[in-house]
Residue frames as qw, qx, qy, qz and C-alpha x, y, z in Angstrom:
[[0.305, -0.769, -0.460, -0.321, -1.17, -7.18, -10.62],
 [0.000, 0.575, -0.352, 0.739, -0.52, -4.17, -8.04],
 [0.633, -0.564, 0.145, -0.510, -2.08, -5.84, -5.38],
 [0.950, 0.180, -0.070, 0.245, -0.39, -9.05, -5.85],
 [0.509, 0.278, -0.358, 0.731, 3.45, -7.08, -5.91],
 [0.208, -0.662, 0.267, -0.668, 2.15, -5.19, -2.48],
 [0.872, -0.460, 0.087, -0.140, 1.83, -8.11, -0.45],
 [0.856, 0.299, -0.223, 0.359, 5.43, -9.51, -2.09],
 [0.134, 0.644, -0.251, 0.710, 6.42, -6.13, -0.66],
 [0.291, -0.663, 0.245, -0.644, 5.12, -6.40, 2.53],
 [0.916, -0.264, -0.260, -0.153, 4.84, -9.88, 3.45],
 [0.835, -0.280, -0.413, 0.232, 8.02, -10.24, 4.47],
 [0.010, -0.611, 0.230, -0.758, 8.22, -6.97, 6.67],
 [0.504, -0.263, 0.429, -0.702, 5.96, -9.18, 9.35],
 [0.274, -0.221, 0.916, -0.191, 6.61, -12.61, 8.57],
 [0.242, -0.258, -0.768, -0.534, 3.46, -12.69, 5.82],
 [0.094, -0.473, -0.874, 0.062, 1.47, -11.64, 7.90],
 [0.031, 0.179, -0.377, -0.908, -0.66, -9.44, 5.67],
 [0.280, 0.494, 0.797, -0.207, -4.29, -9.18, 5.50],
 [0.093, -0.595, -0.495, -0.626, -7.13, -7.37, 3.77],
 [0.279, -0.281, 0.193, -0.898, -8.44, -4.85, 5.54],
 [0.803, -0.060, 0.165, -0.569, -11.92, -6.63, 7.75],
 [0.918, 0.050, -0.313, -0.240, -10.88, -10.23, 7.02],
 [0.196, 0.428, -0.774, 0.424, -8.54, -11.05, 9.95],
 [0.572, -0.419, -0.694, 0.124, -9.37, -13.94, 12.10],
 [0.579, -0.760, -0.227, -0.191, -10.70, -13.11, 15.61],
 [0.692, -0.529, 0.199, 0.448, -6.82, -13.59, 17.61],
 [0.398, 0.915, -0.037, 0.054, -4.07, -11.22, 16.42],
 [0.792, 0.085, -0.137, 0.588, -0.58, -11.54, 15.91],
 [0.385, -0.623, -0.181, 0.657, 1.73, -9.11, 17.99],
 [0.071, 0.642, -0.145, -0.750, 2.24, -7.19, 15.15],
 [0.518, 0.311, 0.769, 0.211, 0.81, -7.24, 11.60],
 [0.049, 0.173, -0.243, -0.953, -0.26, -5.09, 8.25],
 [0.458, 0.675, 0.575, -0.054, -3.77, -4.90, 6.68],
 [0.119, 0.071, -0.520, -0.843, -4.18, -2.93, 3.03],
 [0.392, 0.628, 0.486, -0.464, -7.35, -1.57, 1.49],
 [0.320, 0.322, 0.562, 0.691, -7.98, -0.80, -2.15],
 [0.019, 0.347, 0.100, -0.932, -9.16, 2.51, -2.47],
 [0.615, 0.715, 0.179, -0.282, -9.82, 2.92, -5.78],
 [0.658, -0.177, 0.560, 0.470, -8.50, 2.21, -8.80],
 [0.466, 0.798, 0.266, -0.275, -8.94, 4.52, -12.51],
 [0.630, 0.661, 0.069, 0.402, -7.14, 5.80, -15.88],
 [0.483, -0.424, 0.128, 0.755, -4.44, 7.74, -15.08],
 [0.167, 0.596, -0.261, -0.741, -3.53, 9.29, -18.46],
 [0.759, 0.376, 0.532, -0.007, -4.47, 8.59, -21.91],
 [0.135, -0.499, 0.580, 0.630, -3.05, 8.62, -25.31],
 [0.338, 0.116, -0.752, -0.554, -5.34, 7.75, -28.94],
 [0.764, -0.198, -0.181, -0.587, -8.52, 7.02, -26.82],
 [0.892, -0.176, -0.417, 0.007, -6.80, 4.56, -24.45],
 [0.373, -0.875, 0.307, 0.002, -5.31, 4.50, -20.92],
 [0.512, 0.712, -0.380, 0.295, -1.51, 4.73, -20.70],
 [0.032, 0.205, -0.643, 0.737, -1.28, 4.90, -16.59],
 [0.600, -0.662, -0.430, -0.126, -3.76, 3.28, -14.20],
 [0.120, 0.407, -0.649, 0.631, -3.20, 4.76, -10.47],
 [0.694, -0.238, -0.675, -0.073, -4.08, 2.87, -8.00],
 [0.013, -0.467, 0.601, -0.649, -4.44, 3.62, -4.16],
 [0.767, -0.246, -0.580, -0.119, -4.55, 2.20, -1.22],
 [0.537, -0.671, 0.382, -0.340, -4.74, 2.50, 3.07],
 [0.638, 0.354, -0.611, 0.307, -1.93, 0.82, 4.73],
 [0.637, -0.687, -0.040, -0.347, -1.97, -0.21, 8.18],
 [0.453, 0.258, -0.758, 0.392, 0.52, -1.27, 10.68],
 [0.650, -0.544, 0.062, -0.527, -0.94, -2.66, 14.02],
 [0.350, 0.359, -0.745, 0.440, 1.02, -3.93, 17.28],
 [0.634, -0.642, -0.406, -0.144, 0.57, -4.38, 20.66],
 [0.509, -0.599, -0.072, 0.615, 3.89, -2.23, 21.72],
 [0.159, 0.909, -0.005, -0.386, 3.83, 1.39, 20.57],
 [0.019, 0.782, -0.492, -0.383, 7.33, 1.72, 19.37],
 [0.326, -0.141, 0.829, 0.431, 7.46, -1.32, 17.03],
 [0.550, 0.571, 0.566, 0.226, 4.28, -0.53, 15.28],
 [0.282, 0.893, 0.034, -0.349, 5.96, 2.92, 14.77],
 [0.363, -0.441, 0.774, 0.272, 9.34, 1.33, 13.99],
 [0.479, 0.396, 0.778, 0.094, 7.32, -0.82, 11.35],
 [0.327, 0.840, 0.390, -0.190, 5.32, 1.95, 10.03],
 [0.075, 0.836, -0.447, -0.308, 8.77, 3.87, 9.11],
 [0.285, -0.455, 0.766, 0.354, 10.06, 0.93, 7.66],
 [0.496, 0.478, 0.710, -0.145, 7.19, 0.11, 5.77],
 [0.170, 0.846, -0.074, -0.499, 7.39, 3.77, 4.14],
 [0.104, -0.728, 0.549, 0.398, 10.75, 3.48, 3.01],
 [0.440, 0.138, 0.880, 0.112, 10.40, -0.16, 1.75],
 [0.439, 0.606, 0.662, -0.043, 7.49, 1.23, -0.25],
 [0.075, 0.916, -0.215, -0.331, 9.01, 4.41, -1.44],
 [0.355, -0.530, 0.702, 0.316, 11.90, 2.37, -2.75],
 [0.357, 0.341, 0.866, 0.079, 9.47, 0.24, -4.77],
 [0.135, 0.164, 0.510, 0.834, 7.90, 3.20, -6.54],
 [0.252, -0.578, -0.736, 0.244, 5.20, 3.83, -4.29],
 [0.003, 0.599, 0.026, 0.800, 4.04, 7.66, -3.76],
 [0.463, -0.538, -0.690, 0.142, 3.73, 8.10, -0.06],
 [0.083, -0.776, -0.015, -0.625, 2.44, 11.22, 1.61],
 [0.425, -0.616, 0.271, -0.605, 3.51, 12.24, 5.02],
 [0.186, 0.219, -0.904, 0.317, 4.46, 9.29, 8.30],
 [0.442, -0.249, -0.828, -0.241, 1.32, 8.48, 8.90],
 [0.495, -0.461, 0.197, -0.709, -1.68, 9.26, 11.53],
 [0.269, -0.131, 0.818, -0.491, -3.03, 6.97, 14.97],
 [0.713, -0.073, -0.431, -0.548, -5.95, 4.55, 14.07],
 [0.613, -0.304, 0.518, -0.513, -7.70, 2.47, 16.55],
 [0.324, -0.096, -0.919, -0.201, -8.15, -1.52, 16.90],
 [0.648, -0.400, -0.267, -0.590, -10.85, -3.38, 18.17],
 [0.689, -0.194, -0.478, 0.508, -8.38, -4.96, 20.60],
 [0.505, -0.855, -0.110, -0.048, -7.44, -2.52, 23.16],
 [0.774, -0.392, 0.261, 0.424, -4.26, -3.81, 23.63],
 [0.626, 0.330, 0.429, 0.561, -3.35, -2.75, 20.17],
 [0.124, 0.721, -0.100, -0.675, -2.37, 0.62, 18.77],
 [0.661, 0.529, 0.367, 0.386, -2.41, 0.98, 14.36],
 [0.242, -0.532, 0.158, 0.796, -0.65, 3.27, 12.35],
 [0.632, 0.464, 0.619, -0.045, -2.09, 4.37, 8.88],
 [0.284, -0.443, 0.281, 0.803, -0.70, 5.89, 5.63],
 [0.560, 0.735, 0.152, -0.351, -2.34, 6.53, 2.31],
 [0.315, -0.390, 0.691, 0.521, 0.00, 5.43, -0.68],
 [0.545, 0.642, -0.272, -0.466, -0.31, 6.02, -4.87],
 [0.574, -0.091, 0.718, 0.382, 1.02, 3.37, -7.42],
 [0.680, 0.603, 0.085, -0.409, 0.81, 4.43, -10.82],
 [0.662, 0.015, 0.700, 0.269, 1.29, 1.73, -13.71],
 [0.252, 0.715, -0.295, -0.582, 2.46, 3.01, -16.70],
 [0.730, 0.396, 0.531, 0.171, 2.22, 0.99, -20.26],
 [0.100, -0.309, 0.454, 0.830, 4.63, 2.03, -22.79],
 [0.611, 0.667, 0.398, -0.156, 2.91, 3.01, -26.04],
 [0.397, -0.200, 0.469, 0.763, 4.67, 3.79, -29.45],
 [0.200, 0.722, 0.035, -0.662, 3.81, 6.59, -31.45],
 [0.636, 0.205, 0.437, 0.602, 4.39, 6.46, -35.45],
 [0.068, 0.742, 0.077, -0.662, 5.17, 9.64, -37.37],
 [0.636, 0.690, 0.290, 0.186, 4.59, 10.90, -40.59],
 [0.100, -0.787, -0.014, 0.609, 6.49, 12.90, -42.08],
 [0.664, 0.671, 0.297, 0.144, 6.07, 14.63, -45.96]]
């Protein structure tokens, strides 16, 4: 499952510590990721069935010293780029509900592809 290999991916960028989006406890670790399903849908089809699901999803990187959650956030990319990920662009500021805390956030694609085999005729 894609959500399942993104935590594998990310868990140990920050020591597993890797949330849903809204379900962190109340105390925060100096630095940490949250992830969001977007959305999930068909990609492409082929004989009335999908071929490619893509799948996206908000990525977060949130600290409590600037330059490691950008330091994170770039190593997060690359990690995820490497992995087959589609990321757009190094990501914008997002707020916490701490103060203390700054987030970074990125938008990122996954599309799962399913081989399929074709027969031909031929007369």
């Amino acid at each position: 499952m894609v959500v399942d290999e993104l935590i594998g991916i990310l868990e140990p960028l920050v020591n597993n510590k890797v949330y849903r989006q809204g379900s962190l406890a109340t105390e925060y670790p100096s630095l940490f990721i949250t992830f969001f399903e977007v959305e999930s849908k068909d990609n492409s089809h082929y004989d009335n069935k999908a071929r490619s699901y893509r799948y996206d999803f908000d990525v977060n990187v949130y600290g409590n010293t600037p330059s490691d959650v950008y330091d994170k956030m770039e190593e997060v990319i690359n990690v995820l780029k490497t992995n087959g990920y589609i990321v757009s662009g190094k990501g914008i500021d997002i707020p916490c509900d701490d103060k203390n805390f700054i987030g970074r956030h990125i938008e990122i694609i996954k599309i799962e592809r399913h081989l399929i085999s074709v027969r031909c005729l031929f007369i």
